[in-house]
N, C-alpha and C positions, 0 to 999 in steps of 0.2 A: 723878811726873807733871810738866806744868810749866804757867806761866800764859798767860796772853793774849798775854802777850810772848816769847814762847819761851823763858826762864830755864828752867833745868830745876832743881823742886822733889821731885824723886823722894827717897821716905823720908818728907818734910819735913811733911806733910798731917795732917791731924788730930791735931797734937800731936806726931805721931811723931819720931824722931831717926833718920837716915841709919845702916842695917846696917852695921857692922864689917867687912870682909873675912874669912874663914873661916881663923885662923890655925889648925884644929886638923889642915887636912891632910884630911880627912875628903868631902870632896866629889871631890877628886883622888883618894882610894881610892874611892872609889864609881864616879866617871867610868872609871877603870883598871879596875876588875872587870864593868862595862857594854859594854865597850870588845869585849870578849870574843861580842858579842852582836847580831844583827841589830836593823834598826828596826822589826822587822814580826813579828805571828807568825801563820800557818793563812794567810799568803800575801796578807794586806791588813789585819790587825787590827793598831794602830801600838803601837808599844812606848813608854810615856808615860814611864817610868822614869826617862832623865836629865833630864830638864823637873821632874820632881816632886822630884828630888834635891837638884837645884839652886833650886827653892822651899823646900823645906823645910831645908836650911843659910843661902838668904840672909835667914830671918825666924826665926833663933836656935833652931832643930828640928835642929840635927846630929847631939846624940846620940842621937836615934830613925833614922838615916838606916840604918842598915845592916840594923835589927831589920826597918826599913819592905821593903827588899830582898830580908830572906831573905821575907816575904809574898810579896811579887810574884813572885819566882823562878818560879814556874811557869808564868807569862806570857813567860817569856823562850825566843829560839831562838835557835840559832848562827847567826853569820855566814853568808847567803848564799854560796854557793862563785862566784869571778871566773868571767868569761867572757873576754872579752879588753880590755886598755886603754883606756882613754880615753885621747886626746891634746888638743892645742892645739889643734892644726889638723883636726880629727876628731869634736869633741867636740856638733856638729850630729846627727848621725847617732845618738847615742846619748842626747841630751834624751829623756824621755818613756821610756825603757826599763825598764821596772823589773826586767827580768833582770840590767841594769847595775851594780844599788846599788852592790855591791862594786869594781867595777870606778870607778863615779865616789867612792867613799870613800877610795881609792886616787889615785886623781888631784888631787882636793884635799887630800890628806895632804901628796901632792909639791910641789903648788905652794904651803902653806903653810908646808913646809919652806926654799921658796927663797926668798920674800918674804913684808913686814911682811903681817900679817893684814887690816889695814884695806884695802889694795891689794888683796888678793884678793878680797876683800868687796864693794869699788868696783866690781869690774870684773864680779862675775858678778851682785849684787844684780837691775841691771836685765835681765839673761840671765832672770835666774829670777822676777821680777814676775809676767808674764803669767799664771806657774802658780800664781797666789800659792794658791789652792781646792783645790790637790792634796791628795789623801789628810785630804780633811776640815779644811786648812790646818793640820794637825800639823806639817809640815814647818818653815814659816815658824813656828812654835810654836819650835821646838824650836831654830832659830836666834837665834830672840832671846831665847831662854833663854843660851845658847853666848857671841853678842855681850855681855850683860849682864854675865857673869862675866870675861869679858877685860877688859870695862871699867871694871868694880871692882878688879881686879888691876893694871891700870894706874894706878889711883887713888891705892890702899895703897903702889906700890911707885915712885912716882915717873915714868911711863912704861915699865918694864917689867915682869915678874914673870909672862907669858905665861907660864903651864907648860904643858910638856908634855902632859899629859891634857885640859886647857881647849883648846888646839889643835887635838888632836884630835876632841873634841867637833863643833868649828866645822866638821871636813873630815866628821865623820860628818852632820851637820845639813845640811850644803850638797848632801852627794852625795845624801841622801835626797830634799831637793827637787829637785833635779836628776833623777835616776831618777823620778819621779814626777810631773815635771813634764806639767800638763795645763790647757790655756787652757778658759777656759769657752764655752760657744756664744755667737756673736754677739748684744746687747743693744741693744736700742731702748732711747730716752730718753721719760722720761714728766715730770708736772709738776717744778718745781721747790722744792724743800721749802726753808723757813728756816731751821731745826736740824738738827745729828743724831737728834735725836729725832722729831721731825715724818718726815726723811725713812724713820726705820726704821720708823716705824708705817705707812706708805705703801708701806711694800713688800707687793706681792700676792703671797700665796703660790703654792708652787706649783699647778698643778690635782692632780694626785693624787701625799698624803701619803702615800706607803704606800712600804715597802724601804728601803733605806739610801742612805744620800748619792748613790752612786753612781747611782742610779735618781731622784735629786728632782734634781741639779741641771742634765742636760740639758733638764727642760723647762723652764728659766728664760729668758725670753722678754724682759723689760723690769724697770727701776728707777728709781725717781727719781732727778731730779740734784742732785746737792748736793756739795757741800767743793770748789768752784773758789777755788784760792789762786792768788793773784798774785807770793809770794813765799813764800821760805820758812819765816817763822816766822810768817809766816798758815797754814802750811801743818803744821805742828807744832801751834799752836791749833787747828785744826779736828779733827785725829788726836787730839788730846787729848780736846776735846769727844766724839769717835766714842766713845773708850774708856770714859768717864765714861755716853753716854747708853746702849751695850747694856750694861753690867755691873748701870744703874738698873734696864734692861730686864726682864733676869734676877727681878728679886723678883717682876714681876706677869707674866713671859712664858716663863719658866722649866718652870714645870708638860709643856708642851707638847713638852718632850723634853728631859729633864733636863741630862744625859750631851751632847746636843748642841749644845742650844744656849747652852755657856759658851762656844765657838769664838765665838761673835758681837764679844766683849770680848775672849778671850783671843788672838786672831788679829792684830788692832790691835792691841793693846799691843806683842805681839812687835815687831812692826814701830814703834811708838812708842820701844822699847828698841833700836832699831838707828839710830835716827836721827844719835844722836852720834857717832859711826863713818863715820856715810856724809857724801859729799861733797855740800853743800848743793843744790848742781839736781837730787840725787833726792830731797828729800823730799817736792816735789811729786807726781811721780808716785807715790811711797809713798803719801801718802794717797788717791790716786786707787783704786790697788790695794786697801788696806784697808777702804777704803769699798764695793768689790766683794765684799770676801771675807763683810765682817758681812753685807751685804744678801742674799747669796748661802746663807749660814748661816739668816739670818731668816727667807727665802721656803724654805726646805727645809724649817722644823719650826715654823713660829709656830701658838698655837694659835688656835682661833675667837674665844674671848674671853680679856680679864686675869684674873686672880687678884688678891683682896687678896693683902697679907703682913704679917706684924707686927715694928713695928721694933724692933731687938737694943738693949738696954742693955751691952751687952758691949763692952770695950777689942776695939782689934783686933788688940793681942795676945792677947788671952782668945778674938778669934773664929779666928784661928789654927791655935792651941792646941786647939780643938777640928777642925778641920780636919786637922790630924797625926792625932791620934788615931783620927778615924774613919777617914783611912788611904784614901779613892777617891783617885788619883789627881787625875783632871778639879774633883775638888772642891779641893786644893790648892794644883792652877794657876788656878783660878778665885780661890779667896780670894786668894791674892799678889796678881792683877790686881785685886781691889776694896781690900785693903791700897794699893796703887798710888791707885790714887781717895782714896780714904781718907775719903768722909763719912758719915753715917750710912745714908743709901740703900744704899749698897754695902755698906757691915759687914751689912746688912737680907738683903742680895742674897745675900751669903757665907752666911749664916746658914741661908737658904734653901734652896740647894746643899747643905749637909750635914744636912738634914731631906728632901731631896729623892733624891738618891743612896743607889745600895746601900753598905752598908763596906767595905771592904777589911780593917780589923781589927774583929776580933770578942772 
Protein backbone atom coordinates (compact mmCIF):
# COMPACT_ATOMS: atom_id res chain seq x y z
CA UNK A 1 0.00 0.00 0.00
CA UNK A 2 1.29 3.35 0.40
CA UNK A 3 0.70 6.61 2.70
CA UNK A 4 -0.90 9.80 2.75
CA UNK A 5 1.96 10.97 0.75
CA UNK A 6 2.08 8.59 -2.03
CA UNK A 7 5.37 6.63 -0.95
CA UNK A 8 4.65 3.41 -1.78
CA UNK A 9 4.82 1.07 1.53
CA UNK A 10 3.69 -2.23 -0.24
CA UNK A 11 4.87 -5.41 1.73
CA UNK A 12 5.99 -2.87 4.46
CA UNK A 13 2.58 -2.74 6.84
CA UNK A 14 2.11 -4.57 9.77
CA UNK A 15 5.58 -5.70 10.38
CA UNK A 16 5.86 -7.37 7.22
CA UNK A 17 9.03 -7.24 4.92
CA UNK A 18 8.73 -6.56 1.12
CA UNK A 19 8.21 -10.38 -1.02
CA UNK A 20 11.51 -11.61 -2.64
CA UNK A 21 10.86 -12.08 -6.39
CA UNK A 22 10.12 -15.75 -7.32
CA UNK A 23 13.59 -17.12 -8.01
CA UNK A 24 12.35 -20.69 -8.29
CA UNK A 25 10.87 -20.20 -11.76
CA UNK A 26 7.71 -21.70 -10.65
CA UNK A 27 5.08 -18.90 -11.46
CA UNK A 28 6.68 -18.73 -15.16
CA UNK A 29 5.79 -22.67 -15.29
CA UNK A 30 2.43 -22.00 -14.08
CA UNK A 31 1.75 -18.83 -16.16
CA UNK A 32 3.30 -21.20 -19.35
CA UNK A 33 0.86 -24.05 -18.68
CA UNK A 34 -2.24 -21.41 -18.19
CA UNK A 35 -1.10 -19.85 -21.27
CA UNK A 36 -2.62 -22.95 -22.92
CA UNK A 37 -6.06 -21.96 -21.62
CA UNK A 38 -8.92 -19.59 -22.08
CA UNK A 39 -10.06 -16.80 -19.41
CA UNK A 40 -13.42 -18.02 -19.24
CA UNK A 41 -15.22 -21.22 -18.92
CA UNK A 42 -19.43 -22.45 -19.71
CA UNK A 43 -18.90 -19.01 -21.81
CA UNK A 44 -18.88 -16.36 -18.80
CA UNK A 45 -17.66 -18.03 -15.58
CA UNK A 46 -13.85 -16.20 -15.46
CA UNK A 47 -10.94 -18.39 -14.86
CA UNK A 48 -9.29 -16.85 -11.57
CA UNK A 49 -6.28 -19.27 -11.83
CA UNK A 50 -3.33 -16.82 -13.03
CA UNK A 51 -4.47 -14.07 -10.24
CA UNK A 52 -4.50 -16.90 -7.55
CA UNK A 53 -0.96 -18.14 -8.92
CA UNK A 54 0.52 -15.18 -8.85
CA UNK A 55 -0.97 -14.59 -5.14
CA UNK A 56 0.04 -17.51 -3.96
CA UNK A 57 4.01 -17.28 -5.16
CA UNK A 58 4.17 -13.58 -4.22
CA UNK A 59 3.33 -14.45 -0.43
CA UNK A 60 5.82 -17.43 -0.22
CA UNK A 61 3.05 -20.40 -1.32
CA UNK A 62 5.01 -21.70 -4.50
CA UNK A 63 5.40 -24.95 -3.59
CA UNK A 64 1.64 -25.62 -3.22
CA UNK A 65 1.21 -23.65 -6.69
CA UNK A 66 1.13 -26.64 -9.13
CA UNK A 67 -0.71 -29.10 -6.51
CA UNK A 68 -3.33 -25.93 -6.24
CA UNK A 69 -3.49 -26.40 -10.35
CA UNK A 70 -3.92 -29.90 -10.82
CA UNK A 71 -7.28 -28.91 -8.27
CA UNK A 72 -8.51 -26.39 -10.53
CA UNK A 73 -7.86 -28.20 -13.70
CA UNK A 74 -11.28 -28.88 -14.32
CA UNK A 75 -12.20 -25.24 -14.27
CA UNK A 76 -10.21 -24.79 -17.14
CA UNK A 77 -11.07 -24.61 -21.16
CA UNK A 78 -9.10 -24.15 -24.29
CA UNK A 79 -8.47 -21.36 -25.79
CA UNK A 80 -11.34 -19.75 -27.55
CA UNK A 81 -10.62 -20.45 -31.37
CA UNK A 82 -9.61 -16.61 -33.42
CA UNK A 83 -12.02 -14.94 -35.50
CA UNK A 84 -10.38 -12.44 -37.38
CA UNK A 85 -7.61 -9.64 -36.13
CA UNK A 86 -7.53 -7.00 -34.37
CA UNK A 87 -5.57 -4.07 -35.76
CA UNK A 88 -4.55 -0.44 -34.79
CA UNK A 89 -6.58 1.09 -36.71
CA UNK A 90 -9.70 -1.35 -36.26
CA UNK A 91 -9.39 -2.08 -33.01
CA UNK A 92 -13.09 0.22 -32.29
CA UNK A 93 -15.12 -2.28 -33.83
CA UNK A 94 -14.09 -5.12 -31.83
CA UNK A 95 -14.21 -3.35 -27.98
CA UNK A 96 -16.96 -5.26 -26.17
CA UNK A 97 -16.68 -8.38 -28.37
CA UNK A 98 -16.20 -11.28 -26.60
CA UNK A 99 -16.17 -13.57 -29.51
CA UNK A 100 -12.69 -11.44 -29.95
CA UNK A 101 -10.85 -12.75 -26.80
CA UNK A 102 -8.39 -14.46 -28.92
CA UNK A 103 -8.22 -12.39 -31.56
CA UNK A 104 -7.50 -9.13 -28.89
CA UNK A 105 -4.92 -11.83 -26.87
CA UNK A 106 -3.27 -11.74 -30.18
CA UNK A 107 -3.04 -8.19 -30.74
CA UNK A 108 -1.56 -7.48 -27.58
CA UNK A 109 0.85 -10.16 -27.76
CA UNK A 110 2.07 -8.27 -30.98
CA UNK A 111 2.11 -5.09 -29.74
CA UNK A 112 3.93 -6.06 -26.60
CA UNK A 113 6.32 -7.75 -28.54
CA UNK A 114 7.10 -4.47 -30.35
CA UNK A 115 7.19 -2.10 -27.60
CA UNK A 116 8.24 -1.48 -23.65
CA UNK A 117 5.18 -2.77 -21.83
CA UNK A 118 4.51 0.30 -19.83
CA UNK A 119 3.85 2.06 -23.31
CA UNK A 120 1.36 -0.32 -24.20
CA UNK A 121 -0.20 -0.07 -20.91
CA UNK A 122 -0.13 3.80 -21.18
CA UNK A 123 -1.90 3.91 -24.00
CA UNK A 124 -4.75 1.43 -23.65
CA UNK A 125 -5.25 1.78 -19.76
CA UNK A 126 -7.46 4.82 -20.45
CA UNK A 127 -9.17 2.72 -23.65
CA UNK A 128 -10.15 0.25 -21.13
CA UNK A 129 -11.26 2.40 -17.93
CA UNK A 130 -14.77 2.92 -18.86
CA UNK A 131 -15.17 -0.88 -18.75
CA UNK A 132 -13.44 -1.07 -15.72
CA UNK A 133 -17.17 -3.56 -14.25
CA UNK A 134 -16.53 -5.94 -17.00
CA UNK A 135 -17.02 -9.50 -16.15
CA UNK A 136 -17.36 -8.70 -12.54
CA UNK A 137 -14.13 -6.49 -12.77
CA UNK A 138 -12.00 -9.84 -12.97
CA UNK A 139 -10.46 -8.36 -16.00
CA UNK A 140 -8.84 -5.23 -14.33
CA UNK A 141 -8.25 -8.05 -11.49
CA UNK A 142 -6.30 -9.90 -13.43
CA UNK A 143 -4.04 -7.02 -14.81
CA UNK A 144 -2.88 -5.98 -11.89
CA UNK A 145 -2.07 -9.15 -10.96
CA UNK A 146 0.16 -9.23 -14.53
CA UNK A 147 1.43 -5.29 -13.75
CA UNK A 148 2.46 -6.37 -10.35
CA UNK A 149 4.82 -9.09 -11.38
CA UNK A 150 6.54 -7.09 -14.09
CA UNK A 151 7.05 -4.86 -11.56
CA UNK A 152 8.61 -6.83 -9.14
CA UNK A 153 10.76 -8.31 -12.08
CA UNK A 154 11.91 -4.98 -12.83
CA UNK A 155 12.79 -4.55 -9.23
CA UNK A 156 14.97 -7.79 -8.68
CA UNK A 157 16.47 -7.29 -12.04
CA UNK A 158 17.49 -3.77 -12.33
CA UNK A 159 14.80 -2.67 -14.94
CA UNK A 160 14.61 -5.62 -16.81
CA UNK A 161 13.87 -9.30 -16.37
CA UNK A 162 10.28 -9.06 -18.22
CA UNK A 163 10.00 -12.71 -19.16
CA UNK A 164 8.42 -14.12 -21.53
CA UNK A 165 5.29 -15.77 -19.79
CA UNK A 166 4.81 -12.42 -17.46
CA UNK A 167 4.27 -10.74 -21.04
CA UNK A 168 2.16 -12.59 -21.87
CA UNK A 169 0.07 -12.72 -19.00
CA UNK A 170 -0.29 -8.76 -19.51
CA UNK A 171 -1.47 -9.46 -23.36
CA UNK A 172 -3.90 -12.18 -22.02
CA UNK A 173 -5.23 -9.76 -19.21
CA UNK A 174 -5.56 -6.81 -21.47
CA UNK A 175 -7.29 -8.69 -24.26
CA UNK A 176 -9.67 -10.07 -21.69
CA UNK A 177 -10.70 -6.64 -20.67
CA UNK A 178 -10.74 -5.63 -23.97
CA UNK A 179 -13.17 -8.48 -25.25
CA UNK A 180 -15.17 -7.70 -22.43
CA UNK A 181 -15.29 -4.46 -22.28
CA UNK A 182 -18.69 -2.88 -21.02
CA UNK A 183 -19.37 0.68 -19.65
CA UNK A 184 -21.82 0.80 -17.00
CA UNK A 185 -25.34 2.63 -17.57
CA UNK A 186 -25.41 6.31 -16.98
CA UNK A 187 -25.04 7.56 -13.07
CA UNK A 188 -26.57 10.44 -11.21
CA UNK A 189 -24.68 11.94 -8.48
CA UNK A 190 -26.01 11.80 -4.95
CA UNK A 191 -24.66 13.48 -1.52
CA UNK A 192 -21.35 13.91 -0.95
CA UNK A 193 -19.57 11.38 1.41
CA UNK A 194 -16.37 12.27 3.63
CA UNK A 195 -14.60 8.91 3.56
CA UNK A 196 -14.34 5.93 1.60
CA UNK A 197 -16.21 4.38 4.08
CA UNK A 198 -19.02 6.87 4.66
CA UNK A 199 -19.30 6.85 1.01
CA UNK A 200 -19.63 2.87 0.62
CA UNK A 201 -22.00 2.64 3.27
CA UNK A 202 -24.18 5.11 1.12
CA UNK A 203 -24.27 3.35 -1.61
CA UNK A 204 -28.15 2.19 -2.20
CA UNK A 205 -28.41 -1.08 -3.22
CA UNK A 206 -29.79 -2.27 -6.04
CA UNK A 207 -33.88 -2.70 -6.10
CA UNK A 208 -33.72 -6.24 -6.93
CA UNK A 209 -30.94 -8.68 -5.57
CA UNK A 210 -31.61 -11.49 -7.26
CA UNK A 211 -29.34 -13.29 -10.61
CA UNK A 212 -25.93 -12.64 -11.12
CA UNK A 213 -23.87 -9.54 -11.78
CA UNK A 214 -25.02 -9.39 -14.98
CA UNK A 215 -28.71 -8.90 -14.03
CA UNK A 216 -27.91 -6.34 -10.70
CA UNK A 217 -25.75 -4.07 -12.35
CA UNK A 218 -27.91 -2.40 -15.22
CA UNK A 219 -30.19 -1.22 -12.52
CA UNK A 220 -27.63 0.98 -10.97
CA UNK A 221 -29.00 4.32 -11.17
CA UNK A 222 -26.92 6.65 -8.64
CA UNK A 223 -23.70 6.92 -6.15
CA UNK A 224 -22.25 8.99 -3.98
CA UNK A 225 -19.56 11.34 -4.82
CA UNK A 226 -16.45 10.99 -3.39
CA UNK A 227 -12.41 10.76 -4.04
CA UNK A 228 -12.07 14.27 -6.12
CA UNK A 229 -8.26 14.54 -6.29
CA UNK A 230 -6.61 17.49 -7.34
CA UNK A 231 -3.60 15.70 -8.01
CA UNK A 232 -2.00 12.75 -8.17
CA UNK A 233 -0.81 11.62 -5.11
CA UNK A 234 -4.07 12.90 -3.57
CA UNK A 235 -5.28 10.62 -5.84
CA UNK A 236 -3.09 7.44 -4.82
CA UNK A 237 -4.17 8.43 -1.03
CA UNK A 238 -7.69 8.18 -1.77
CA UNK A 239 -7.25 4.62 -3.91
CA UNK A 240 -5.47 3.64 -1.08
CA UNK A 241 -8.06 4.62 1.56
CA UNK A 242 -10.90 2.85 -1.00
CA UNK A 243 -8.85 -0.28 -0.64
CA UNK A 244 -8.27 -0.25 3.01
CA UNK A 245 -12.16 0.86 3.61
CA UNK A 246 -13.99 -2.27 1.42
CA UNK A 247 -11.45 -4.97 2.52
CA UNK A 248 -12.71 -3.48 6.44
CA UNK A 249 -15.94 -3.81 4.78
CA UNK A 250 -15.80 -7.37 3.98
CA UNK A 251 -15.54 -8.59 7.90
CA UNK A 252 -19.15 -6.98 8.80
CA UNK A 253 -20.54 -7.02 4.87
CA UNK A 254 -19.10 -9.97 3.50
CA UNK A 255 -21.99 -12.50 4.76
CA UNK A 256 -24.13 -10.91 1.80
CA UNK A 257 -22.38 -12.62 -1.03
CA UNK A 258 -19.35 -14.01 0.02
CA UNK A 259 -17.63 -14.95 -3.39
CA UNK A 260 -18.71 -11.45 -4.66
CA UNK A 261 -18.22 -9.11 -2.66
CA UNK A 262 -14.26 -9.40 -2.35
CA UNK A 263 -14.37 -7.66 -5.91
CA UNK A 264 -15.33 -4.46 -3.85
CA UNK A 265 -11.24 -4.33 -2.38
CA UNK A 266 -9.94 -6.63 -4.92
CA UNK A 267 -10.80 -4.47 -8.00
CA UNK A 268 -9.00 -1.22 -6.40
CA UNK A 269 -6.29 -2.69 -5.51
CA UNK A 270 -5.66 -4.04 -8.97
CA UNK A 271 -5.77 -0.88 -9.97
CA UNK A 272 -3.81 0.51 -6.85
CA UNK A 273 -1.04 -2.03 -8.22
CA UNK A 274 -0.92 -0.37 -11.53
CA UNK A 275 -0.37 2.85 -10.54
CA UNK A 276 3.51 2.78 -10.76
CA UNK A 277 3.56 1.94 -14.29
CA UNK A 278 1.08 4.39 -15.30
CA UNK A 279 1.82 7.92 -16.31
CA UNK A 280 0.88 10.26 -13.51
CA UNK A 281 -2.49 12.23 -15.11
CA UNK A 282 -4.04 8.86 -15.13
CA UNK A 283 -4.26 8.11 -11.64
CA UNK A 284 -6.72 10.38 -11.29
CA UNK A 285 -9.11 9.04 -13.40
CA UNK A 286 -7.98 5.56 -12.04
CA UNK A 287 -9.37 6.38 -8.93
CA UNK A 288 -12.46 7.74 -10.43
CA UNK A 289 -12.85 4.37 -12.18
CA UNK A 290 -12.31 2.26 -8.97
CA UNK A 291 -14.32 4.18 -6.91
CA UNK A 292 -17.21 3.00 -9.62
CA UNK A 293 -16.27 -0.47 -9.75
CA UNK A 294 -16.42 -1.08 -5.52
CA UNK A 295 -19.67 1.02 -5.48
CA UNK A 296 -20.92 -0.86 -8.32
CA UNK A 297 -19.82 -4.32 -6.61
CA UNK A 298 -21.38 -2.80 -3.15
CA UNK A 299 -24.88 -2.00 -4.67
CA UNK A 300 -25.01 -5.40 -6.37
CA UNK A 301 -24.68 -7.70 -3.18
CA UNK A 302 -24.60 -5.40 0.08
CA UNK A 303 -26.58 -7.13 2.54
CA UNK A 304 -29.76 -5.41 4.76
CA UNK A 305 -27.62 -5.50 7.78
CA UNK A 306 -23.71 -5.84 9.24
CA UNK A 307 -22.42 -8.80 10.84
CA UNK A 308 -20.23 -8.81 13.79
CA UNK A 309 -16.82 -10.63 13.22
CA UNK A 310 -14.25 -11.70 15.55
CA UNK A 311 -10.79 -10.49 15.35
CA UNK A 312 -7.86 -12.93 14.27
CA UNK A 313 -4.88 -13.28 16.50
CA UNK A 314 -3.04 -14.75 13.61
CA UNK A 315 0.43 -13.40 11.74
CA UNK A 316 -0.61 -12.56 8.25
CA UNK A 317 1.46 -15.00 7.32
CA UNK A 318 -0.46 -17.67 9.44
CA UNK A 319 -3.76 -15.97 7.82
CA UNK A 320 -2.19 -16.68 4.41
CA UNK A 321 -1.23 -19.90 5.10
CA UNK A 322 -4.56 -20.74 5.88
CA UNK A 323 -5.79 -19.21 2.80
CA UNK A 324 -3.49 -21.66 0.49
CA UNK A 325 -4.70 -24.32 2.15
CA UNK A 326 -8.31 -23.99 2.01
CA UNK A 327 -7.45 -23.37 -1.80
CA UNK A 328 -10.98 -20.88 -2.94
CA UNK A 329 -9.54 -19.07 -5.22
CA UNK A 330 -11.57 -15.49 -4.48
CA UNK A 331 -10.43 -16.11 -0.90
CA UNK A 332 -6.59 -15.97 -1.89
CA UNK A 333 -6.98 -12.98 -3.87
CA UNK A 334 -8.88 -11.45 -1.19
CA UNK A 335 -6.27 -12.39 1.59
CA UNK A 336 -3.21 -10.73 -0.63
CA UNK A 337 -5.43 -7.54 -0.88
CA UNK A 338 -5.90 -7.36 2.96
CA UNK A 339 -2.05 -8.65 3.46
CA UNK A 340 -1.69 -5.35 1.20
CA UNK A 341 -3.79 -3.40 4.10
CA UNK A 342 -2.03 -5.35 6.44
CA UNK A 343 -3.91 -4.21 10.03
CA UNK A 344 -5.84 -6.05 12.02
CA UNK A 345 -9.27 -5.34 10.43
CA UNK A 346 -8.22 -6.81 7.36
CA UNK A 347 -6.31 -10.08 8.65
CA UNK A 348 -10.23 -10.09 10.57
CA UNK A 349 -11.71 -9.52 7.06
CA UNK A 350 -9.16 -12.49 5.43
CA UNK A 351 -10.02 -14.65 8.13
CA UNK A 352 -13.68 -14.21 7.46
CA UNK A 353 -13.47 -15.04 3.76
CA UNK A 354 -12.09 -18.43 4.44
CA UNK A 355 -14.83 -19.14 7.15
CA UNK A 356 -17.10 -17.84 4.67
CA UNK A 357 -16.25 -19.58 1.16
CA UNK A 358 -16.51 -23.03 -0.04
CA UNK A 359 -12.80 -24.92 -0.27
CA UNK A 360 -11.37 -25.76 -2.99
CA UNK A 361 -9.11 -28.34 -1.22
CA UNK A 362 -10.59 -30.73 0.77
Amino acid sequence: MSDASGTDTSGTEAGTAPTPPDASGTLDEALERLHTTGPERNGWLTNHAPMAVEALVRNGQAPTVHRWLDHYAHKLEELPPPSRPVTADGWREALGDPARITDWTRFFGRELAGRPWREVLAEWWPRLLPGISASATHPVIRTGHAVRTLLSSEEASGGGGATAPRLAELAHALGYWAARNTPLPPLAALSVAPTAAAALDAVPPVPVQEGGIRDRLPQLTAFPVWGAAADPDTAKALLTELVTAATHRYATHGHGEPIMLVHAATAPNAVLRALPALPRELWAPSLAAAWTAAAAVTAAYAPPEPAAYTPTLLTAEEVFERAAAHGDDHTIKFTDTALDVGDPIALAAATRSIELNPPLLR
